[in-house]
VOGU-3710 file (C-alpha; in Angstrom, 3 decimals, decimal comma):
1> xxxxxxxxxx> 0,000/0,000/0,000  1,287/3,641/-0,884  1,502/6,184/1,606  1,245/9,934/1,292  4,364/11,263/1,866  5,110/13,487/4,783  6,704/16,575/3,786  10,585/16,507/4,151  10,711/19,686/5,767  8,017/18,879/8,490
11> xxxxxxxxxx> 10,909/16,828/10,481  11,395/20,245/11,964  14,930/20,741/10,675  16,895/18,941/8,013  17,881/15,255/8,710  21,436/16,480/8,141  20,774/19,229/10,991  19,527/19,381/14,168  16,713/16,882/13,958  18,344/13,483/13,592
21> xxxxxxxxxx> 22,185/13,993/13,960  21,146/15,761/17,318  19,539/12,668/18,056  21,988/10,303/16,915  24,611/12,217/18,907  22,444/12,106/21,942  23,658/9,408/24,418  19,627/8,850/25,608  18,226/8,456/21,939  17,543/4,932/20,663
31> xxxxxxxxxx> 20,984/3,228/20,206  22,574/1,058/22,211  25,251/-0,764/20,479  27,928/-1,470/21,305  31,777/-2,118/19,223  29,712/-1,756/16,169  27,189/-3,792/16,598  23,911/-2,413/15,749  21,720/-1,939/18,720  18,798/-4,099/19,111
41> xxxxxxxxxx> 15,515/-4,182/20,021  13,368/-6,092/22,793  10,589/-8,410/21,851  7,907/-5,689/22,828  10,018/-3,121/20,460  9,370/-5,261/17,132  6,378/-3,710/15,187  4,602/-5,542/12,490  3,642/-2,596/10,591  6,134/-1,912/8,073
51> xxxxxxxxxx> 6,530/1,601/6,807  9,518/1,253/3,651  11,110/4,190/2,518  11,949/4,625/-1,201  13,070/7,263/-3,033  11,768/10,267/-5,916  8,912/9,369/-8,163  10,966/9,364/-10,947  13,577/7,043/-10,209  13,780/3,721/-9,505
61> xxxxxxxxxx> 13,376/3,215/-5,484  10,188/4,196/-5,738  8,207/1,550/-8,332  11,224/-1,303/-6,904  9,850/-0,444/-3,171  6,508/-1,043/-4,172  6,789/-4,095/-5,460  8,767/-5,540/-2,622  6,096/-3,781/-0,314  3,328/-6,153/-1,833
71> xxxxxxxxxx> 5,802/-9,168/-2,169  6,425/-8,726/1,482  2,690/-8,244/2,611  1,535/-10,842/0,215  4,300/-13,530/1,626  5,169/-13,285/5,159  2,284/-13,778/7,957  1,238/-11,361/9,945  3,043/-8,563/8,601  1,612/-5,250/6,816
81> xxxxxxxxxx> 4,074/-2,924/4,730  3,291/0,684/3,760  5,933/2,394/1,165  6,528/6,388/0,753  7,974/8,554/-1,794  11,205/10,270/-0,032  13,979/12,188/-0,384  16,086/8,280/-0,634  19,038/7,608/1,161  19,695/9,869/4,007
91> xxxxxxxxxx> 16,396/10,220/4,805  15,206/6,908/4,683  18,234/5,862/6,863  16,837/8,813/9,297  14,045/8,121/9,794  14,748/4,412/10,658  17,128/6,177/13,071  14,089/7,315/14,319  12,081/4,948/14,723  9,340/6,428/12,300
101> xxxxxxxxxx> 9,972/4,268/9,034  11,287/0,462/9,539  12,460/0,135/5,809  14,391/1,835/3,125  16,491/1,743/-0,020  19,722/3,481/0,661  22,935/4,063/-1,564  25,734/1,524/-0,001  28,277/4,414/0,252  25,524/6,453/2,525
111> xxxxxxxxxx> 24,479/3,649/4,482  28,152/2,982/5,666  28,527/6,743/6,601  25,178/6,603/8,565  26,947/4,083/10,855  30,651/5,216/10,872  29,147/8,632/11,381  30,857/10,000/8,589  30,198/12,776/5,504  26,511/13,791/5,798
121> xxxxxxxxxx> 26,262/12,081/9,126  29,242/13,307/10,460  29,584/13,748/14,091  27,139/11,064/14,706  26,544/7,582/14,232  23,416/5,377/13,605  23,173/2,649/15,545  20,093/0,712/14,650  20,475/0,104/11,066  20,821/-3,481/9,175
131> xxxxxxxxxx> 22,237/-4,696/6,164  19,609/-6,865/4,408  21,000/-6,723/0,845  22,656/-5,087/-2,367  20,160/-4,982/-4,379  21,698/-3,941/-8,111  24,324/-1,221/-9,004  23,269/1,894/-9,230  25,417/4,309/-11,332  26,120/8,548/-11,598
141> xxxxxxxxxx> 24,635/9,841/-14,719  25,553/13,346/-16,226  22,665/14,572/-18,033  22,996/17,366/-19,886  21,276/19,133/-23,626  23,253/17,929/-26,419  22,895/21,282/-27,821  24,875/22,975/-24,760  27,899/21,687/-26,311  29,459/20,248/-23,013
151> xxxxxxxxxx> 31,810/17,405/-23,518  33,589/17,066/-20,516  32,650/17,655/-16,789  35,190/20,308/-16,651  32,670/22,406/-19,195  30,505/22,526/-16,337  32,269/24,940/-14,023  29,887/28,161/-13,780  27,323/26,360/-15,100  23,879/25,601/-12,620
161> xxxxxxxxxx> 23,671/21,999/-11,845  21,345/20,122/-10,192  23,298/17,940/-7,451  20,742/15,591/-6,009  17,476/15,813/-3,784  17,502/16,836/-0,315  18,415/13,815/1,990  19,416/11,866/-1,265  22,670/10,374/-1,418  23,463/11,932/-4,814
171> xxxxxxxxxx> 25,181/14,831/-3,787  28,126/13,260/-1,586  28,413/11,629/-5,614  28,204/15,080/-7,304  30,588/16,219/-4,870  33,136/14,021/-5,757  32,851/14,046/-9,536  32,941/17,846/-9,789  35,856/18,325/-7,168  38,224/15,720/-9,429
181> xxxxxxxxxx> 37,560/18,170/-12,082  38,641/21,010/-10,073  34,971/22,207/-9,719  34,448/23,549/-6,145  31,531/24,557/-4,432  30,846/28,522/-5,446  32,477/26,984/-9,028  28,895/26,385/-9,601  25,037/26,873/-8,934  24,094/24,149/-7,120
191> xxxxxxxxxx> 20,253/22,882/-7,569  18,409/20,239/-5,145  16,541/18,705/-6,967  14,649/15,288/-7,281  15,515/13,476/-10,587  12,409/14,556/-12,058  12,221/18,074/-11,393  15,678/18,731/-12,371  14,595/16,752/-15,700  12,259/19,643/-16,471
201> xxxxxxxxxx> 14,197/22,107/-15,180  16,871/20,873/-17,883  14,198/20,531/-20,526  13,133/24,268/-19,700  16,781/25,669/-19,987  16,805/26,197/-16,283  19,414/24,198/-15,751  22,503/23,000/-17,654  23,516/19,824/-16,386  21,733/16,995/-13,432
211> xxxxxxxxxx> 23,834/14,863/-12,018  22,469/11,684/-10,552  22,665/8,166/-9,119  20,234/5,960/-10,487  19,213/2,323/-11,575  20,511/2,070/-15,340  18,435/2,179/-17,223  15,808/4,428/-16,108  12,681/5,854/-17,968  12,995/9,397/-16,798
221> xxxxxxxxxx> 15,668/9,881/-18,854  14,275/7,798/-21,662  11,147/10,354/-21,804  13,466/13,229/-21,568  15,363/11,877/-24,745  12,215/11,353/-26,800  12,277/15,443/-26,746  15,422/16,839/-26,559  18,665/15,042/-27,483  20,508/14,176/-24,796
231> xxxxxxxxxx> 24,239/13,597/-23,718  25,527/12,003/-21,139  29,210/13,045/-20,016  31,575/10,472/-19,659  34,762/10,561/-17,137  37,631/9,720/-17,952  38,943/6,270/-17,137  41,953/8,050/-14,936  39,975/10,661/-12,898  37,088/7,914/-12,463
241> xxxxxxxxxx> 40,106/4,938/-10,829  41,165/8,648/-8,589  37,847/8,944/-6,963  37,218/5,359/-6,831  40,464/4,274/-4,896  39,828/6,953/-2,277  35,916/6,162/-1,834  33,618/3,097/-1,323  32,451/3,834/-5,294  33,195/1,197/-8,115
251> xxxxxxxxxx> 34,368/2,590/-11,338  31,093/1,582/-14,088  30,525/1,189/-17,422  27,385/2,653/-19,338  27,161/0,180/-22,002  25,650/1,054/-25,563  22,079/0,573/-25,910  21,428/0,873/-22,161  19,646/4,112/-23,666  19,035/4,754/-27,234
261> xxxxxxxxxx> 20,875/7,748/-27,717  23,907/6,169/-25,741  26,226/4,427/-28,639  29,402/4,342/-27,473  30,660/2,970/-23,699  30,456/5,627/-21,029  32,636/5,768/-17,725  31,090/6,792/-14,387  30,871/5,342/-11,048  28,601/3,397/-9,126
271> xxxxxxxxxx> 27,032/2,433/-5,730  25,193/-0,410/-4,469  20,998/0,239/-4,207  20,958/-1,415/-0,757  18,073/-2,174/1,172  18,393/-2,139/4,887  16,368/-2,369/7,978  15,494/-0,857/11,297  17,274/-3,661/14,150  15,441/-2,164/17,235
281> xxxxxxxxxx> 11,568/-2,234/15,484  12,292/-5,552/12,824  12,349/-8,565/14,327  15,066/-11,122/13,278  12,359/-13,393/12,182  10,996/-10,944/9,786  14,181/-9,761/8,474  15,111/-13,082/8,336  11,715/-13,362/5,784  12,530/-10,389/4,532
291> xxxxxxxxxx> 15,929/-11,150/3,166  14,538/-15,035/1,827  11,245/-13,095/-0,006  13,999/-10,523/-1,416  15,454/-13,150/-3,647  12,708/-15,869/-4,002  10,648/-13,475/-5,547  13,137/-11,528/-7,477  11,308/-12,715/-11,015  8,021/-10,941/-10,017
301> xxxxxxxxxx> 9,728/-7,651/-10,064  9,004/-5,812/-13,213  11,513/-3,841/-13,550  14,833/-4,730/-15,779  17,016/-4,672/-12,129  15,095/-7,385/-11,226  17,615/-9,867/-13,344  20,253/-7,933/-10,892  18,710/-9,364/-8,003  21,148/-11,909/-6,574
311> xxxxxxxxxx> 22,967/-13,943/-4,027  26,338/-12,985/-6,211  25,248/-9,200/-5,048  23,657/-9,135/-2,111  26,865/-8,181/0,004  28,362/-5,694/-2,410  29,234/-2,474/-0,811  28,096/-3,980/2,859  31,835/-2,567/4,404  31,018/-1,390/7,937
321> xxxxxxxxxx> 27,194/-1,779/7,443  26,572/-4,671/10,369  24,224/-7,425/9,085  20,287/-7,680/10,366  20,633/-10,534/12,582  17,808/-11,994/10,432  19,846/-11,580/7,283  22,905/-12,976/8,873  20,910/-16,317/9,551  19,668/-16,353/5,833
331> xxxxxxx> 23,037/-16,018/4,620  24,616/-18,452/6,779  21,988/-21,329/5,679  22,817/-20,251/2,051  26,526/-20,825/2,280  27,545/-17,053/1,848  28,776/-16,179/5,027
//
């Protein structure tokens, strides 16, 4: 079942301000663990109504999260699970931090600084997040107008970019793509934007380049090229192994065809789409369900990541991200751990 979405700003503050890094850095908040172990909760903590976090409209969190929300419902007793439109990573890891949402999609690279209390969660830690699974790689896309004539990142310096959605974890990406072309911030006009507004806002000339990490392929950008012909900007193969060795990224490969207008291999870099779980309100029998429907019913999912979907993945990108007890048990009966 789809839920309306709460409005980002209604937390009070910014997830990446005083609302829940305060409370993450607050010694009586919800944590509890210990060494790095994720904190978990009592018997009478574990809810059975599910609310999953996903991402923009427009991308691919969102459709993915709501057909694991009725794969989930539809397959594990006693259980009901409500999805939401969100800003993705950071806030969907906040507000399991919170204890308001139990699910969420999350980039791999933002999960692990939620716990290590690193980059946008820096100065605090979350201590109640699990590792269910990788999911499918999700890779950094430079969108720009063909007719702007940019054919390198560096031509974007000056230029207005959109950098990512508010509590998304595109812009910790954007960040690092534009500073290994010497593009700092003030270089540039930075726009927060979900992937479909700053779609339009490119298809509008208000805009002159969107970075973002995304499922490959994804519509959006297929409706945006059946308009306007698009480019995507390609790194080069150099400054993409730079970032990569200093960062929990994976140099990627756009092949050709992956859009129709793409006809030549592109280089970016890519994350994990991980899904992960609150500890202290999932119990580790439902996780445990959780993590077995995840991949059982990997052929009902419609869209192409489904063929993604796989034991081979599941702990790509993981690094400090401690395991759901209930996925650790699922992985240990299947040999992987």
């Amino acid at each position: 079942m789809r839920m309306r979405r709460r409005s980002f700003a209604a937390l009070g503050a910014s997830i990446l301000g005083a609302g829940v890094l305060a409370a993450c850095g607050d010694d009586g908040g919800s944590g509890g663990g210990e060494g790095g172990a994720p904190a978990e909760g009592g018997e009478g903590d574990f809810v059975t109504d599910l609310t999953f976090g996903t991402g923009g409209t427009a991308g691919v969190y969102y459709p993915l999260g709501g057909e694991y929300a009725s794969i989930y419902q539809d397959n594990i007793e006693g259980i009901t699970v409500n999805y939401t439109d969100s800003g993705a990573s950071v806030e969907n890891i906040g507000m399991i931090f919170q204890q308001e949402w139990q699910l969420g999609i999350a980039q791999s690279d933002t999960a692990n600084a939620a716990v290590t209390g690193s980059a946008d969660f820096e100065g605090a830690q979350v201590d109640n997040l699990g590792w269910i699974a990788a999911l499918y790689p999700e890779a950094a896309h430079m969108v720009t107008l063909t007719e702007a004539g940019f054919t390198s990142v560096a031509d974007l310096k000056g230029k207005r970019i959109a950098v990512g959605d508010v509590g998304s974890g595109t812009r910790a990406v954007s960040d690092a793509i534009l500073a290994a072309y010497g593009i700092a911030d003030g270089d540039y006009e930075p726009f927060e934007q979900d992937f479909s507004s700053s779609l339009d806002l490119l298809r509008d000339g208000n805009i002159d380049a969107s970075i973002f990490v995304v499922g490959t392929p994804t519509g959006s950008l297929g409706d945006l090229s059946a308009t306007n012909d698009v480019t995507l900007l390609s790194l080069d193969e150099d400054t993409a192994q730079e970032i990569a060795d200093g960062s929990l990224y994976e140099v990627y490969t756009i092949e050709p065809g992956a859009y129709e207008f793409v006809t030549e291999p592109l280089t970016t870099l890519s994350v994990a789409a991980a899904l992960v779980a609150s500890t202290t309100q999932v119990s580790p029998e439902v996780a445990y369900e959780i993590t077995a429907a995840t991949f059982e019913f990997a052929d009902q999912i419609t869209l192409p990541q489904s063929e993604l979907i796989t034991h081979d993945y599941a702990l790509f990108g993981q690094g400090d991200v401690p395991f759901h007890p209930g996925a650790e048990k699922y992985y240990q009966e299947q040999g992987l751990l």
